[in-house]
C-alpha positions as CSV (number, residue, x, y, z in Angstrom):
1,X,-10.2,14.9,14.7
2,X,-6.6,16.6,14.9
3,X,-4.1,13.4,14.1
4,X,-1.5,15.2,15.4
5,X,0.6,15.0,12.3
6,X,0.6,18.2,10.5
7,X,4.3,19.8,8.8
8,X,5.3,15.8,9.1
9,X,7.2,14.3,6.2
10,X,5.9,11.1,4.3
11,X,7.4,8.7,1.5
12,X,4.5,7.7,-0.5
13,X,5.8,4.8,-2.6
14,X,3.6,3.4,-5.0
15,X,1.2,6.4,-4.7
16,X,0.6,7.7,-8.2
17,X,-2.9,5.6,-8.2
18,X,-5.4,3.7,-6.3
19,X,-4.9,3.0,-2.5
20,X,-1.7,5.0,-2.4
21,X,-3.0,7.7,-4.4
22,X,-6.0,7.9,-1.3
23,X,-3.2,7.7,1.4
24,X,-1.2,10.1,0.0
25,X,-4.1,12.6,-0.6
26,X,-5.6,11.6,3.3
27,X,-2.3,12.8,4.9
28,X,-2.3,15.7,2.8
29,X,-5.3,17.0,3.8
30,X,-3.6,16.6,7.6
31,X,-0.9,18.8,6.5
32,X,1.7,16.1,5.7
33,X,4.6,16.9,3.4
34,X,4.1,14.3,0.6
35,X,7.4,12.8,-1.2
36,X,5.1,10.6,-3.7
37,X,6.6,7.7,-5.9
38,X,5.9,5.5,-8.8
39,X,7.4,4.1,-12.4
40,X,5.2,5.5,-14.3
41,X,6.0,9.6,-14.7
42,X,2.5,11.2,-16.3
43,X,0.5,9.0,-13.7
44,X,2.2,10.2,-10.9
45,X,2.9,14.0,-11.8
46,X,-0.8,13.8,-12.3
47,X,-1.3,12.2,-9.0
48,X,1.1,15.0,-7.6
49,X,-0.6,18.0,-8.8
50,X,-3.9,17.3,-8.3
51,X,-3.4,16.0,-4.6
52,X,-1.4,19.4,-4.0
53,X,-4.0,21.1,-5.4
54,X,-6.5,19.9,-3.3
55,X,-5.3,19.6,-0.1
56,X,-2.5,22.8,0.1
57,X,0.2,20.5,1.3
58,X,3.4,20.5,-1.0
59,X,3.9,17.1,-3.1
60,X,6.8,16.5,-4.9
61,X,6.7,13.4,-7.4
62,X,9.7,11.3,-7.9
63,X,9.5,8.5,-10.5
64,X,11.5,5.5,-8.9
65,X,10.9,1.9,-8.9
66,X,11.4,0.8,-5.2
67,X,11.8,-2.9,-5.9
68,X,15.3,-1.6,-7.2
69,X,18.2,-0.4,-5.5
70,X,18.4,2.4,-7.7
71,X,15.0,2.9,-7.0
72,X,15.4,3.1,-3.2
73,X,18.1,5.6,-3.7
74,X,16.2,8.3,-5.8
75,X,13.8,7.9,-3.2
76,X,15.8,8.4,0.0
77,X,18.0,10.9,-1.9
78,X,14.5,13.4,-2.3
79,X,13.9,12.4,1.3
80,X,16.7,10.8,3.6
81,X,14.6,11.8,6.8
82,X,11.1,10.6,6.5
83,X,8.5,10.8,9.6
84,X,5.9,8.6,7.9
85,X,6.5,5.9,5.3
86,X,4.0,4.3,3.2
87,X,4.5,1.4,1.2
88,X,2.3,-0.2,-2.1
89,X,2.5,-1.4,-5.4
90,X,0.7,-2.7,-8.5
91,X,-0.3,-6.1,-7.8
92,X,1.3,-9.2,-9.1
93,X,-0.4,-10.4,-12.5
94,X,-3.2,-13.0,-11.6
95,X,-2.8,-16.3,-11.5
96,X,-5.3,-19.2,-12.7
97,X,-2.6,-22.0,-12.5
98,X,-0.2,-22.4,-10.3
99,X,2.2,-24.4,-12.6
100,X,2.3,-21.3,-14.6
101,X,5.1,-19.4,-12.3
102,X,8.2,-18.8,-13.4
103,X,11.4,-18.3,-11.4
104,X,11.4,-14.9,-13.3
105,X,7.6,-14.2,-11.8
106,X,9.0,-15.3,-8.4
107,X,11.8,-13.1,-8.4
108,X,9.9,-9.6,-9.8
109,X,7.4,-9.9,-7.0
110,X,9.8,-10.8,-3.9
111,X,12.1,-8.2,-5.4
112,X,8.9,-5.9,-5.4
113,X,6.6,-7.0,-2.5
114,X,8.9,-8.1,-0.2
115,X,12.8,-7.0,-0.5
116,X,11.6,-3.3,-1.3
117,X,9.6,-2.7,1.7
118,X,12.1,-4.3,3.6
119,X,15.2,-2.7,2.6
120,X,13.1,1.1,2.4
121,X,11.8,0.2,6.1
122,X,15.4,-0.6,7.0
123,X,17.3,2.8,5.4
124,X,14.3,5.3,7.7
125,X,14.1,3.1,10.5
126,X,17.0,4.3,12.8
127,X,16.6,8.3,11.8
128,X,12.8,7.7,13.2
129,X,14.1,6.3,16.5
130,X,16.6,8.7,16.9
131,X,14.3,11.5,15.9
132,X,11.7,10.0,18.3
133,X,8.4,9.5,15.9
134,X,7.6,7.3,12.9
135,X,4.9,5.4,11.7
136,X,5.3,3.0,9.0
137,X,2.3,1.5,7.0
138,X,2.5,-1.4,4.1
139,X,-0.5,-1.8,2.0
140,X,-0.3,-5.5,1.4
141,X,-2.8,-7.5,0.6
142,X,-5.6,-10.5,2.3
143,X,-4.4,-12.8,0.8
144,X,-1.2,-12.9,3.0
145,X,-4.0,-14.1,5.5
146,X,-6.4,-15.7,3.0
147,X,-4.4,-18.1,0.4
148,X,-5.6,-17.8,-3.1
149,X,-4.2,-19.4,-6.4
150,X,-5.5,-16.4,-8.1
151,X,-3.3,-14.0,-6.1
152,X,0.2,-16.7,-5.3
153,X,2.3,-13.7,-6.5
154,X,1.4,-11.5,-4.2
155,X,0.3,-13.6,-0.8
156,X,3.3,-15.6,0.1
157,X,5.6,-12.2,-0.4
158,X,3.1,-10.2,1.5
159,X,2.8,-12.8,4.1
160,X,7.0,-13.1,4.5
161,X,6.5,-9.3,4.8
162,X,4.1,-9.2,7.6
163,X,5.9,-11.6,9.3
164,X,9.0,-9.1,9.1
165,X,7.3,-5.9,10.2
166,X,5.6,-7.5,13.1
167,X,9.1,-8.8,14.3
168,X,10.8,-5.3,13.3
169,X,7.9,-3.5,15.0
170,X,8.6,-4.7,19.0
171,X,12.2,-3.9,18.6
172,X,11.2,-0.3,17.6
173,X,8.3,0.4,19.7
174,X,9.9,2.2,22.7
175,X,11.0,4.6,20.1
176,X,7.7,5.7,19.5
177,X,8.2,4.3,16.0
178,X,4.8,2.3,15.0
179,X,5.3,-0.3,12.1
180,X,1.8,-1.8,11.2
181,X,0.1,-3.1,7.8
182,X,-3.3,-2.9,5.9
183,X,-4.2,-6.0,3.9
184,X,-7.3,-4.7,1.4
185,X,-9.1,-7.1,-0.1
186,X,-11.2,-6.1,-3.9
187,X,-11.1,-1.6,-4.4
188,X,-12.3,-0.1,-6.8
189,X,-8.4,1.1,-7.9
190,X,-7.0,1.9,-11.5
191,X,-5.5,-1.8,-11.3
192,X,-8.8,-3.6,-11.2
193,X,-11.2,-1.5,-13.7
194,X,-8.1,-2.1,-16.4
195,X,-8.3,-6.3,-15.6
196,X,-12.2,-6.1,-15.4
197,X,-12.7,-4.1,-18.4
198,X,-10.6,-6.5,-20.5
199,X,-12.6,-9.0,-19.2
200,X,-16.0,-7.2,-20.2
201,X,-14.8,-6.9,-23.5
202,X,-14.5,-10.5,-23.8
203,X,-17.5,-11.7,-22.7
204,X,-19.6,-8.3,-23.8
205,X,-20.3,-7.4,-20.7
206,X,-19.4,-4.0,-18.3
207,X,-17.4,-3.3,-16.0
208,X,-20.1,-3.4,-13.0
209,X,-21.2,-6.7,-14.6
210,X,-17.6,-8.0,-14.0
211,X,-17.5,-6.8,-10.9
212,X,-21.0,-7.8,-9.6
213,X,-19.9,-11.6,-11.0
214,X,-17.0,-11.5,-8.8
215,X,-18.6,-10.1,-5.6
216,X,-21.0,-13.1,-6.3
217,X,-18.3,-15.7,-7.2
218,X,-16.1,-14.9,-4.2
219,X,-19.4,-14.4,-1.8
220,X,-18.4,-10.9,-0.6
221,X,-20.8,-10.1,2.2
222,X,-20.6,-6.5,1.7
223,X,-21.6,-7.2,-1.7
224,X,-19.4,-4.7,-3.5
225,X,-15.7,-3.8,-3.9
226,X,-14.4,-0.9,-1.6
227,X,-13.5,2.8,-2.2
228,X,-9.3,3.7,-1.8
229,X,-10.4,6.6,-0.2
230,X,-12.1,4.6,2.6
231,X,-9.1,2.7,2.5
232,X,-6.1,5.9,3.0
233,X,-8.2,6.9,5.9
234,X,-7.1,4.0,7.7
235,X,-3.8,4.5,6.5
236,X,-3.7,8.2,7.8
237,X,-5.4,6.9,11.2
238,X,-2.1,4.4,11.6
239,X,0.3,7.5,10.8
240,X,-1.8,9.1,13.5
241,X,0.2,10.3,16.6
242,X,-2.5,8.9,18.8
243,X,-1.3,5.5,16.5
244,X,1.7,5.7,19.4
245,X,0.7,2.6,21.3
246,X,-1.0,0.3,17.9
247,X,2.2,-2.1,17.7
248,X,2.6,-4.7,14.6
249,X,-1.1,-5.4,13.4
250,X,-2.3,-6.0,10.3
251,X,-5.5,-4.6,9.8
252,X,-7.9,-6.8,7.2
253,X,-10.3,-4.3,5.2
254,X,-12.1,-6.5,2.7
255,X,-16.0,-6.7,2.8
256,X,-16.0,-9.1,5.4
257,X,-14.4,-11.8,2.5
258,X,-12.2,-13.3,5.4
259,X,-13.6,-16.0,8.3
260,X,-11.5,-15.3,10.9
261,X,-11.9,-14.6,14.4
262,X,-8.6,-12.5,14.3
């Protein structure tokens, strides 16, 4: 299927591993210009090369934290005129008591989750109107929809964000600009196998053992975690041209973890 998207221009941010690493590499292979982000500089010119490599499509790295405002301006400067932005991060640290958060861990994560998205949304957002096409995707999280102790640094933020996009996204829809968001629940990302390997080494387990305890624990119907790459497909489907009339929705891909109707 021809997405319609090809010699477009995407911000990546966040994309130097797991599910931005897979979005990245999925509009690639469509014949997306990638401008791809992290803080971490081997990681992501790693990330870079080998997704260029793959797909053809040219990907130029640019180390930037976009939860600063320095950040956001390295960014924008390597590309003021993005078609397609996509937005993600390392999670928030866990959390197993809620008492624990400090104003320090509140600020970090809505300077990260919340005011970054928000601020990169709102430098792009009038040059995609004006230009007539842009899609914007945030990789959140289900826990903006599913409250968890575990994950209070990352839901509430997340949650303020959605809340923000689907506002933001009827004001720009008759610009054929399409604002939407993914909220993932457990992937198999680089994130995850670093916090269940230290746990396997604790309790002498493996990796898969950690990870099969959770799937039980949290009663994940389909009884594993997910693959990113599964995951950037989405992402590339929202970036989509035929994504022209998909308007504010925040699209829950988790295993089936969430009861919800909707």
């Amino acid at each position: 299927m021809d997405l319609g998207i090809g010699g477009r221009k995407a911000i990546v941010a966040g994309g130097s591993a797991g599910m931005g690493k897979s979005s990245a590499r999925a509009l690639a292979r469509e014949g997306v210009e990638i401008v791809l982000s992290a803080r971490g500089e081997a990681r992501l010119a790693a990330a870079a090369q080998e997704i260029a490599a793959e797909t053809g499509s040219e990907v130029t790295p640019v180390v930037a934290d976009h939860g600063t405002a320095q950040g956001r301006a390295r960014l924008l400067e390597v590309c003021p005129e993005p078609d397609i932005l996509v937005i993600t991060c390392t999670p928030p640290v866990v959390t197993e008591d809620f008492r624990d958060i400090t104003v320090e861990d509140w600020n970090a994560s809505v300077a990260t989750t919340l005011v970054g998205p928000i601020e990169l949304m709102r430098a792009t957002l009038d040059g995609m109107a004006v230009r007539g096409f842009g899609r914007i995707v945030n990789i959140a999280t289900g826990a903006a929809k599913y409250p968890a102790v575990i994950r209070l640094l990352s839901g509430p933020t997340r949650s303020a964000l959605v809340n923000y996009t689907v506002a933001v996204s009827k004001a720009m829809a008759r610009h054929n600009v399409a604002i939407n968001n993914i909220l993932p629940g457990m992937f198999h990302t680089a994130t995850m196998y670093e916090r269940f390997t230290a746990e396997a080494e604790r309790n002498g387990t493996s990796y898969d053992d950690e990870v099969t305890r959770f799937v039980a624990q949290w009663n994940i119907p389909a009884g594993r975690f997910g693959d990113p790459d599964d995951l950037g497909a989405f992402v590339a489907m929202f970036c989509s041209r035929q994504a022209n009339f998909t308007i504010g929705q925040s699209l829950v891909i988790d295993g089936g973890l969430i009861n919800g109707l909707f």
